[in-house]
C-alpha positions in Angstrom: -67.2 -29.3 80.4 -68.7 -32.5 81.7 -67.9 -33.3 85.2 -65.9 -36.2 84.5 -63.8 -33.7 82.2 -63.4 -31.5 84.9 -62.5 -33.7 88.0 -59.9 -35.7 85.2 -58.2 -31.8 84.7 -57.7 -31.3 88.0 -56.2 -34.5 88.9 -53.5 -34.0 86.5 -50.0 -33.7 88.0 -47.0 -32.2 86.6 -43.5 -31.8 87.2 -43.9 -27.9 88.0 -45.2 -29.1 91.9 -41.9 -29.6 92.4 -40.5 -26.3 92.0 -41.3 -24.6 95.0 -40.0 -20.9 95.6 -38.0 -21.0 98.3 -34.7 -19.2 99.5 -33.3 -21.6 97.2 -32.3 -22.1 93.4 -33.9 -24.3 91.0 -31.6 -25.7 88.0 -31.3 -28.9 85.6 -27.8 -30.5 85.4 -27.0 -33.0 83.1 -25.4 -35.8 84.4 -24.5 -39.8 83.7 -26.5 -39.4 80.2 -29.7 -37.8 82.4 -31.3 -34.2 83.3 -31.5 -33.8 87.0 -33.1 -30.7 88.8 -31.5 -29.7 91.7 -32.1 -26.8 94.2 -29.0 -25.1 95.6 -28.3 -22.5 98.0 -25.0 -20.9 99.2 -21.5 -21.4 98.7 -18.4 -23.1 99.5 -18.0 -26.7 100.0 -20.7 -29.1 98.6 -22.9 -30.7 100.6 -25.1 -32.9 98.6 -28.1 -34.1 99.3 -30.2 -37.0 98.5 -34.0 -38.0 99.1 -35.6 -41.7 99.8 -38.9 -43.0 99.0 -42.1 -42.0 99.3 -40.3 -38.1 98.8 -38.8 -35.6 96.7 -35.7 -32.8 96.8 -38.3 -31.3 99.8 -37.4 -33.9 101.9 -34.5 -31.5 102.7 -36.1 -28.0 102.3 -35.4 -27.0 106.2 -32.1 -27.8 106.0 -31.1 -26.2 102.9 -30.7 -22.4 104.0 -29.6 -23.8 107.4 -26.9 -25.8 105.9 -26.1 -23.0 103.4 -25.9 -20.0 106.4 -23.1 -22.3 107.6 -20.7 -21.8 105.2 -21.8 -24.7 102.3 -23.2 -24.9 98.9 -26.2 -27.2 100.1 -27.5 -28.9 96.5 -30.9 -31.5 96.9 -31.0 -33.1 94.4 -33.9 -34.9 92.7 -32.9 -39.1 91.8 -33.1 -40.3 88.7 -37.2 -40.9 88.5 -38.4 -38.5 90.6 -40.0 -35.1 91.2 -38.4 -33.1 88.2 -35.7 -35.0 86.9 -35.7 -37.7 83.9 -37.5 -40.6 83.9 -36.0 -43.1 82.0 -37.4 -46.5 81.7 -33.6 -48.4 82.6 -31.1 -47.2 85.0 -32.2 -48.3 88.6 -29.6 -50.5 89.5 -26.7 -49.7 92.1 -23.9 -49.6 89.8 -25.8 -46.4 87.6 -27.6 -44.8 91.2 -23.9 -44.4 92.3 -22.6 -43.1 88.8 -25.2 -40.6 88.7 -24.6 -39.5 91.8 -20.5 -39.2 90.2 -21.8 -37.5 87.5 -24.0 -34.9 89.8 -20.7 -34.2 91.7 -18.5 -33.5 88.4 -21.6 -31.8 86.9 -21.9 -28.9 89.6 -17.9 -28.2 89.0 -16.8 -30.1 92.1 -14.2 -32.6 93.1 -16.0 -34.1 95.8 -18.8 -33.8 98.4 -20.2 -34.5 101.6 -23.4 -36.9 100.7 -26.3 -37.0 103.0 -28.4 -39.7 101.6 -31.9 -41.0 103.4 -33.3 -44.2 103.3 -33.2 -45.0 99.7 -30.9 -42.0 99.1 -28.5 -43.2 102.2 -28.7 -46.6 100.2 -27.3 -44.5 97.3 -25.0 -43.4 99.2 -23.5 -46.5 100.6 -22.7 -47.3 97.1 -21.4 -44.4 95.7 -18.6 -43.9 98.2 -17.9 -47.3 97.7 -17.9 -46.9 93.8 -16.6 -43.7 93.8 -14.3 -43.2 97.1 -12.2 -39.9 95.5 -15.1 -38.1 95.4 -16.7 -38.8 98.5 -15.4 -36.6 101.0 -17.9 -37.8 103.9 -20.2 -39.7 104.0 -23.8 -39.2 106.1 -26.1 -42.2 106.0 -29.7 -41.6 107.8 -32.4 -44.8 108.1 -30.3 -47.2 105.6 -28.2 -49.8 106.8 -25.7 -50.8 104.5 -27.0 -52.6 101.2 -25.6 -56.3 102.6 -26.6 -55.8 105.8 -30.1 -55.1 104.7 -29.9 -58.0 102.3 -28.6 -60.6 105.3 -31.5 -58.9 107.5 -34.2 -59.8 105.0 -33.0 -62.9 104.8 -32.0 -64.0 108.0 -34.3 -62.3 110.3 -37.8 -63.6 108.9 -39.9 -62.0 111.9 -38.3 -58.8 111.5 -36.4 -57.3 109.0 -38.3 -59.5 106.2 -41.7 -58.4 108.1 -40.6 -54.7 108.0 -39.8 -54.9 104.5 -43.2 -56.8 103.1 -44.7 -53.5 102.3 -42.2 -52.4 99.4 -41.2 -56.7 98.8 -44.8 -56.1 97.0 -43.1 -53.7 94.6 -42.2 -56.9 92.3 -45.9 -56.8 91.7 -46.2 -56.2 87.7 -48.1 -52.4 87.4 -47.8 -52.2 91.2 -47.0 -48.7 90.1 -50.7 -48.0 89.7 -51.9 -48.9 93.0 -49.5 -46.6 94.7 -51.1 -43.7 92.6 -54.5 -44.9 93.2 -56.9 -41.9 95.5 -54.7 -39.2 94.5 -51.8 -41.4 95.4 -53.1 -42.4 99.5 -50.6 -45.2 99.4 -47.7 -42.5 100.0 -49.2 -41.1 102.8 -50.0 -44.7 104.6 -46.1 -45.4 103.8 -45.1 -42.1 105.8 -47.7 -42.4 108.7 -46.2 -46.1 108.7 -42.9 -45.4 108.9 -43.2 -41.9 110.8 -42.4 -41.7 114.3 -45.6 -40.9 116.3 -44.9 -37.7 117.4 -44.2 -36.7 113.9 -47.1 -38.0 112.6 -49.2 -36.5 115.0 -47.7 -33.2 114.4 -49.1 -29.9 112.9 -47.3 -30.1 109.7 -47.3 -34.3 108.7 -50.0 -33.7 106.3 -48.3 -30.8 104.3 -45.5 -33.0 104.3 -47.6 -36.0 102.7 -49.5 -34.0 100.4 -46.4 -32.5 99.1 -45.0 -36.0 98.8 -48.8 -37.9 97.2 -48.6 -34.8 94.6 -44.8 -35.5 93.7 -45.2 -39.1 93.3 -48.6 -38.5 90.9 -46.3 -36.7 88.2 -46.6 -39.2 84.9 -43.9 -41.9 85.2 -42.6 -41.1 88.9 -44.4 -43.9 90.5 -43.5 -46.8 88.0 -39.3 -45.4 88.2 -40.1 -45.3 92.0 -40.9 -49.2 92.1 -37.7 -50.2 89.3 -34.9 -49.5 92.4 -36.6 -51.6 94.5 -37.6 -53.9 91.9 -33.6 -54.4 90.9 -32.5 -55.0 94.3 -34.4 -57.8 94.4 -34.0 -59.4 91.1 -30.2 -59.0 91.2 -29.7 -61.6 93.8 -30.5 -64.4 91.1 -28.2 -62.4 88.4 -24.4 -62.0 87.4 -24.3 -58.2 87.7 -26.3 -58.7 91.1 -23.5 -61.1 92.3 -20.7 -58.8 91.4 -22.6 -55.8 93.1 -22.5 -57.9 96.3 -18.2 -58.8 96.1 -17.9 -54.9 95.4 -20.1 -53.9 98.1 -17.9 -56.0 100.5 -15.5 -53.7 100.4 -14.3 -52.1 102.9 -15.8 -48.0 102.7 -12.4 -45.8 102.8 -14.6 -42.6 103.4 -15.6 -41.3 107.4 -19.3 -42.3 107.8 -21.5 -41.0 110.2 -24.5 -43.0 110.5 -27.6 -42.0 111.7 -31.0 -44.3 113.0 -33.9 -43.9 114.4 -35.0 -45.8 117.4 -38.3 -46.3 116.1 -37.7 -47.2 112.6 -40.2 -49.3 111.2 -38.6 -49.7 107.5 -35.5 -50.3 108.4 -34.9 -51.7 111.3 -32.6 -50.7 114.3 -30.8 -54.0 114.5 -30.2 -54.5 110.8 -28.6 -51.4 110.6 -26.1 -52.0 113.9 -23.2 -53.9 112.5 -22.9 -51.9 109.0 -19.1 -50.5 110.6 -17.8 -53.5 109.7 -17.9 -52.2 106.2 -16.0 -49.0 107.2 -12.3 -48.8 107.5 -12.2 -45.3 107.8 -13.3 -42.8 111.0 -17.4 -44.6 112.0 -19.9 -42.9 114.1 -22.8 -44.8 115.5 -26.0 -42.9 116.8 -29.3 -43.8 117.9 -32.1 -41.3 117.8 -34.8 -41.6 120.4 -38.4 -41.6 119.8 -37.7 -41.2 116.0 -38.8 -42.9 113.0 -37.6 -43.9 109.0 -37.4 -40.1 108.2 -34.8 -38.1 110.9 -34.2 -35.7 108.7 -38.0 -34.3 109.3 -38.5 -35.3 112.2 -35.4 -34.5 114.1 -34.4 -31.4 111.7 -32.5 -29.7 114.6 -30.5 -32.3 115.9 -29.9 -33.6 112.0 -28.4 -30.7 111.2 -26.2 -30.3 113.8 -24.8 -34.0 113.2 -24.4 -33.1 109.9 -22.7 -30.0 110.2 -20.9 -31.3 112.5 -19.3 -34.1 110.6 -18.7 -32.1 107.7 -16.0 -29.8 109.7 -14.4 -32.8 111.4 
């Protein structure tokens, strides 16, 4: 085997970097016409979990058995495009995110759930409790404003929130998909030092973390569904369906939301996140994390869980 040969075989990624043993349970449900793989652990109520970009279900691998020893079936979840799950080439827009994540909640033979949802996956979130109120029981949103406050940030704050958000604004870039895979996908790994608080970045385990997260975004087809989300919520401001997204979205949420934010968020930024109660008409927590970045629930794991456990028994 020519060397070419063998430095191409070893760069190949597939889905099976993903499913890591853990004290956890790997499974595919099939859910909103798709085949997501989950990882669960424990029982009793469901508490379920979803990722943001650049990550994967392992975004929430600490908090799993915690969240599970506490008396919860704790379910991460990978979305639709990522790490395990399907990869189809339509289905990235807000209205099918939140069905899915329905679908998920009917699919693991529940009525409702608590939804933790990061960044992307706290975006998620907004919208399927505003979709899908009777099966949102609570509601945990970590580094995402709401979807219209992020919109009238970008907008209306050109020197910051549109700044912050220049880096994935390049996402509308036709194939962009390939330069975030480029040098075993070192694009990933800029976004989460980025974005990272510093004393996360600077910590012993960062780089497992990225590596985990470069390999997961490698697998074939990842990358390009990665880029669609972000490449809908832009395009649907000049469309119909975008326009009706917005008057749903304005909608007052019905579910108690405890919102999470870290001081040092460099995605999404502190200010453009403050104000999202005003879409909440049921019980609202505020809380500010010090010296953290876009990704609490790493690098704050402790205190995280605690909030979360905590507003799941309220």
């Amino acid at each position: 085997m020519s060397e070419r040969s063998e430095a191409g075989r070893k760069s190949v990624v597939d889905e099976s970097c993903v499913l890591v043993d853990g004290p956890w349970t790997h499974r595919f449900v099939g859910a909103n016409g798709s085949r997501f793989h989950v990882v669960e652990a424990g029982s009793g109520p469901l508490v379920l979990f979803l990722h943001g970009f650049p990550e994967f279900w392992w975004a929430w691998h600490e908090m799993l058995p915690a969240v599970a020893d506490a008396g919860y079936r704790a379910v991460a979840v990978d979305l639709r495009g990522y790490g395990a799950s399907d990869k189809p080439p339509r289905g990235y827009d807000g209205y099918t995110l939140a069905a899915d994540v329905a679908g998920l909640i009917r699919a693991l033979g529940e009525r409702s759930a608590v939804l933790v949802g990061a960044g992307a996956g706290g975006m998620i979130g907004w919208t399927a409790a505003a979709f899908h109120p009777s099966l949102v029981r609570r509601l945990v949103v970590l580094a995402a404003p709401h979807p219209l406050r992020l919109r009238a940030g970008i907008f209306a704050d050109p020197r910051g929130q549109f700044a912050a958000a220049t880096p994935t604004l390049k996402f509308q870039i036709p194939r962009y998909e390939h330069v975030l895979t480029r040098d075993d996908a070192a694009l990933v790994g800029y976004f989460l030092r980025r974005w990272g608080g510093p004393d996360w970045v600077d910590s012993a385990g960062f780089d497992e973390y990225a590596d985990r997260c470069r390999q997961a975004m490698r697998i074939p087809q990842a990358a390009f569904c990665a880029m669609e989300g972000y490449r809908w919520a832009f395009r649907s401001v000049l469309r119909l369906h975008g326009y009706r997204f917005v008057k749903l979205m304005q909608e007052p949420l019905v579910t108690p939301t405890l919102q999470l934010h870290g001081e040092l968020d460099q995605a999404s930024l502190p200010r453009t996140a403050q104000g999202s109660s005003r879409y909440v008409r049921a019980p609202y927590e505020w809380r500010l994390l010090d010296g953290v970045g876009h990704f609490p629930h790493v690098e704050a794991t402790d205190l995280v869980l605690g909030e979360v456990l905590r507003w799941a028994k309220s």
